[in-house]
N, C-alpha and C positions, 0 to 999 in steps of 0.2 A: 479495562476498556471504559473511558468516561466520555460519556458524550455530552457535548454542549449545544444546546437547542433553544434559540432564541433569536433576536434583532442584531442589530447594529452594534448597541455595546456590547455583547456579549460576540460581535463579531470583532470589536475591538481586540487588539493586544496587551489587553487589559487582567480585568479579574481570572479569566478564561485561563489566561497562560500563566499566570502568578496562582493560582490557585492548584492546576497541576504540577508545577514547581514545588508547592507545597507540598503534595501526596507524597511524591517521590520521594521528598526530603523524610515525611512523616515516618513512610512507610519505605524505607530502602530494600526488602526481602522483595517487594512484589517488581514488578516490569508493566510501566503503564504505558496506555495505549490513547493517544486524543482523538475524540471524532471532533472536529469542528462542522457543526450542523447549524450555525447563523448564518442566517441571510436579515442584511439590512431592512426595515421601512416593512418587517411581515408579523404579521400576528400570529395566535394561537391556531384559527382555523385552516388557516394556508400549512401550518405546523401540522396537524391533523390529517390533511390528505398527505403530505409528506413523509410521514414518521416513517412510513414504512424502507422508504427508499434510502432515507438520508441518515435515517437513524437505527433502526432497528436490522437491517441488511449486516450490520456491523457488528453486532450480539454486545451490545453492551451490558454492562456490571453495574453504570449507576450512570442516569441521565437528570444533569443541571439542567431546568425550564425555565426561562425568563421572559415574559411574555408579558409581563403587569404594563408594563409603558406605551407596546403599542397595541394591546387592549383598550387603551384608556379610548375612552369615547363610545365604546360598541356596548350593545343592548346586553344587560347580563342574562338571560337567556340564550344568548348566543353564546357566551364566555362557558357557560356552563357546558354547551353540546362539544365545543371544541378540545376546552380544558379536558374533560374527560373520556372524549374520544382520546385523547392522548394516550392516556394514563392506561382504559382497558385496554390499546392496542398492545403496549409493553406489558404488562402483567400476562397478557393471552400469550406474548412472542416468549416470556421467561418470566414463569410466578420468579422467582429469586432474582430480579432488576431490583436497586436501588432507585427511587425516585427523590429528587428534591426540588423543589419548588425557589425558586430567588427571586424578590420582587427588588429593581434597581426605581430610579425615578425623575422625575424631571423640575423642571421650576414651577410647571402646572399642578404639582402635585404635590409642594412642598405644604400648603396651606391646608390641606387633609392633615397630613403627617403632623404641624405645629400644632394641630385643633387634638393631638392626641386617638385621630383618625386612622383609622386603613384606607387606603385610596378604593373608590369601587373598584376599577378590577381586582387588584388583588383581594377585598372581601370577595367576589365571587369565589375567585380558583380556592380561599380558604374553607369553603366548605368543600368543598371536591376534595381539597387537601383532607378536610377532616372524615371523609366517607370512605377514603381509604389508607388513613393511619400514614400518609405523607409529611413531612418535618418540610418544612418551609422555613426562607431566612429574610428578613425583610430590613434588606440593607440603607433603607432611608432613617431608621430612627435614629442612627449615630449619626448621620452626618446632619440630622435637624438639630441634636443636640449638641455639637459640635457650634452649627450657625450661631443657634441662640446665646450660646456660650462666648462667643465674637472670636470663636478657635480657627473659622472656616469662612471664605469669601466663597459662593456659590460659583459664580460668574466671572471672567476677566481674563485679560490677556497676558500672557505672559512676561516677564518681568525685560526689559532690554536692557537697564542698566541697573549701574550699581544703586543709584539711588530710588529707583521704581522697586528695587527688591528690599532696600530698607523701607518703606513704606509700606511694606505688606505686615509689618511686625511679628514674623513669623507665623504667619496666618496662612492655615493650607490654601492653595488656591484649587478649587474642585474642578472646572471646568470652563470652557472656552464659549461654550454657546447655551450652558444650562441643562444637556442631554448627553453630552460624551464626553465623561470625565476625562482630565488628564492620565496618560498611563503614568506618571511616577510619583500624584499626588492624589485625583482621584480615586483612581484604581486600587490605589497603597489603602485610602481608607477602606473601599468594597474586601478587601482581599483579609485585612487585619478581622473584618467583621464576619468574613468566612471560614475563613482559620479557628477563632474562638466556637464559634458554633458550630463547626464540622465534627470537635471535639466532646461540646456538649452532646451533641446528638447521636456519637458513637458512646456515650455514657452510660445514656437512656435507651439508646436501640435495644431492640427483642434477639437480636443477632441473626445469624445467614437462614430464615426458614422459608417456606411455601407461604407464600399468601395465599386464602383464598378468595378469590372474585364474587364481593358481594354481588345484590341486585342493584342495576343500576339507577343512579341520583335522580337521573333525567333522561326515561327514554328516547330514545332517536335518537341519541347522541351522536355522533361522528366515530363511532369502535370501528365503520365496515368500510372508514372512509378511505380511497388511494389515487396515487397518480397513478399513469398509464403513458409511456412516454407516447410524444406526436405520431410518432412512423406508426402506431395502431392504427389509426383515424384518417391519416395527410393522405393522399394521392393525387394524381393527375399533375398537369407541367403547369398548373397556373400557382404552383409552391415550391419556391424553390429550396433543398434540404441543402443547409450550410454544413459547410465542413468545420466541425468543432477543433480543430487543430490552428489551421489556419485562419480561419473567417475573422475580422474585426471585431467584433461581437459577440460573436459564437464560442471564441474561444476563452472569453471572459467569465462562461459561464459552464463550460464542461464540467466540472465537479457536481453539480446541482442537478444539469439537465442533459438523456440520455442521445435528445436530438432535438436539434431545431431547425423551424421551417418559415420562411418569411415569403411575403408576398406584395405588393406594393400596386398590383392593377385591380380598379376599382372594380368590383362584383367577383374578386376572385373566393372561394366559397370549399367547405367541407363539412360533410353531411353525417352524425353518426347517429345509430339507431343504440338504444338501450335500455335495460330494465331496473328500474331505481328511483332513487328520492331524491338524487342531486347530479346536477354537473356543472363541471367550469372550466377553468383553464389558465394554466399558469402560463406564463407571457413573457417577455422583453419591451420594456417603454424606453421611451429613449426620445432625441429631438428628431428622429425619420419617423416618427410612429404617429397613427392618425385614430379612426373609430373605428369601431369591430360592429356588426350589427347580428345578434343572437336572436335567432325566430324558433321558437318550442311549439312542437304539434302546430305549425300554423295561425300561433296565434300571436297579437300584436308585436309586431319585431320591436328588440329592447336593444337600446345606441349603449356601447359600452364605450366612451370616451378613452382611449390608450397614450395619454398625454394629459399631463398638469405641468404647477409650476416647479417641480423637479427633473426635469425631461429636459436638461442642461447636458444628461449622461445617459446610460443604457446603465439600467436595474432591472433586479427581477418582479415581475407583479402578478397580480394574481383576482380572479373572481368568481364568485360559486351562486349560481341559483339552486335554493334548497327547499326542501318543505314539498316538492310536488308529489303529486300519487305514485305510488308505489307500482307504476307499471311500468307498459312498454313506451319510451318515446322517440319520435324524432326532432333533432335538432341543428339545423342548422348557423352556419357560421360567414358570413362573408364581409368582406372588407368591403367597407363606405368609401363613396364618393365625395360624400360632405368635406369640406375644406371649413377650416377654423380659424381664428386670432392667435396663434402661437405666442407671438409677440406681447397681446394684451395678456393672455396668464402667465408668461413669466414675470410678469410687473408685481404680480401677488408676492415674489421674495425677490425685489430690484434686481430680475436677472433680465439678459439680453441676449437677443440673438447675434453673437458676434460674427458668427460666419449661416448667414441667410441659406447657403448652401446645399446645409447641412440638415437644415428646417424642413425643406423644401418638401420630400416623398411624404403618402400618406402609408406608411406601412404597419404593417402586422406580423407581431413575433409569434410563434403557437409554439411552447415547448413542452408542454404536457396537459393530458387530459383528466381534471381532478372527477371522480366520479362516485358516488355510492350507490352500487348495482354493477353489472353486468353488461357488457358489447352486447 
């Protein structure tokens, strides 16, 4: 049972699916099982309150983590509570999990990699990787040497004729926008690079034993962190609970989320009380979605914007307030009145509102309650 846990390329039909392709082929005696556990545009920490649900529900034998790209940017501090809340939630769910870490990458990250660099995030998750004896594969450094080499065009669009694909001179072409490789060129190279080092590192492995659970890197980490689907928290008629079969939206999203609840009237609101260090809530953004407004114990209410300039589509997203005392709180949730420029941020990636329509509601997706502590 191989679960794969990360973003968008790893949500691709990419290395993912060429990689268990490989297993199989490797190992023909066993019968393998895919969890596909990506969700596009999400990080480690969002991966964190998740694991339990998306990945660990499913007993897996060895979980791929790829999460270096849309780490990139976030305080390594944080990389660290996440990364290894991951890691102890698996080893607590099954000391005998395989863990591997694979760091993929972007065109922001090429010039780490050319400098002979680790990108930040992936230095972080390498020492987590190193604190408990995790094998990491860090699939930029061939295909930098590939570039450098003039083997590999980063960027570019696909060949249309015969003479645009004689001009390539047998040069792989990696990818279309510098973040999701091609599956039959990109991919091919992530997969070749996986292959080799699946190998190596069945070499070198200790083979099938116990680990056991050192002390942890970074206390507080994210071990006690989970979701909670909505129907815990949601009541009263100003939420309305979509039917995940049918619904437009709802149904795009059933594999991930247990139930969701949307609501579109301004001050419509849900109130939960709890004991812990964190809460948030995973979401649906999308071009109907407006602000959320989160008030803890009373105290300055915080605008969580549920709209940027990818809210062309409905995705899943996600936000956590962490760090608070370790007690009892209450926190409220209610949809804003506040109305916005939709229009002026999808300008941020020359997108438009083709159908104003569609723009129009200021709603609120609620599909799950991320939490660390107790209802």
């Amino acid at each position: 049972r191989v679960a794969y846990f990360g973003g968008s390329i790893t949500e691709q039909a990419g290395w993912r699916v060429k990689s268990l392709a490989w297993l199989k082929e490797r190992y023909p005696a066993a019968s393998f099982v895919e969890i596909n556990a990506a969700i596009g545009g999400t990080g480690s920490e969002f991966g964190a309150f998740r694991m339990d649900r998306h990945v660990l529900r499913h007993d897996p034998d060895l979980i791929f983590v790829e999460f270096a790209v849309n780490d990139s940017g976030r305080k390594a501090d944080d990389i660290y509570l996440s990364m290894e809340g991951i890691v102890r939630q698996a080893r607590r769910h099954n000391p005998l999990v395989d863990i591997c870490f694979v760091y993929t990458l972007t065109d922001s990250l090429l010039k780490d990699l050319q400098a002979g660099c680790c990108n930040p995030s992936a230095s972080v998750m390498e020492r987590v990787a190193d604190h408990y004896g995790i094998p990491s594969i860090q699939l930029g450094v061939e295909v930098v040497r590939l570039l450098n080499e003039g083997k590999l065009v980063f960027k570019g669009e696909k060949p249309k004729t015969p003479e645009e694909a004689a001009a390539l001179k047998g040069k792989i072409l990696f990818s279309p926008d510098s973040v999701h490789p091609y599956t039959d060129t990109g991919h091919a190279v992530y997969q070749e690079i996986i292959a080799r080092s699946l190998i190596e590192i069945e070499k070198r492995g200790a083979g099938s034993s116990a680990r056991a659970l050192p002390a942890p890197l970074t206390p507080g980490n994210l071990e006690w962190a989970t979701m909670l689907p909505a129907s815990d928290a949601i009541t009263g008629p100003d939420w309305e609970r979509l039917d995940m079969r049918s619904h437009t939206v709802a149904s795009q999203f059933e594999r991930f989320m247990p139930s969701i609840f949307r609501a579109a009237a301004p001050g419509a609101s849900f109130t939960v009380k709890f004991k812990g260090s964190a809460i948030g809530l995973a979401n649906i953004v999308g071009p109907d979605t407006g602000e959320l407004i989160v008030t803890i114990d009373g105290e300055a209410p915080k605008r969580m914007c549920q709209f940027d300039e990818y809210c062309t589509w409905h995705r899943i997203s996600n936000f956590v307030f962490k760090n608070l005392p370790d007690a009892w709180h209450t926190v409220k949730f209610e949809v804003s009145a506040r109305r916005f420029d939709k229009a002026e941020i999808l300008k941020h990636r020359n997108e438009t509102m083709k159908d104003p329509r569609q723009f129009a509601d200021l709603a609120v997706y609620a599909g799950g309650l991320l939490l660390v502590g107790k209802m």
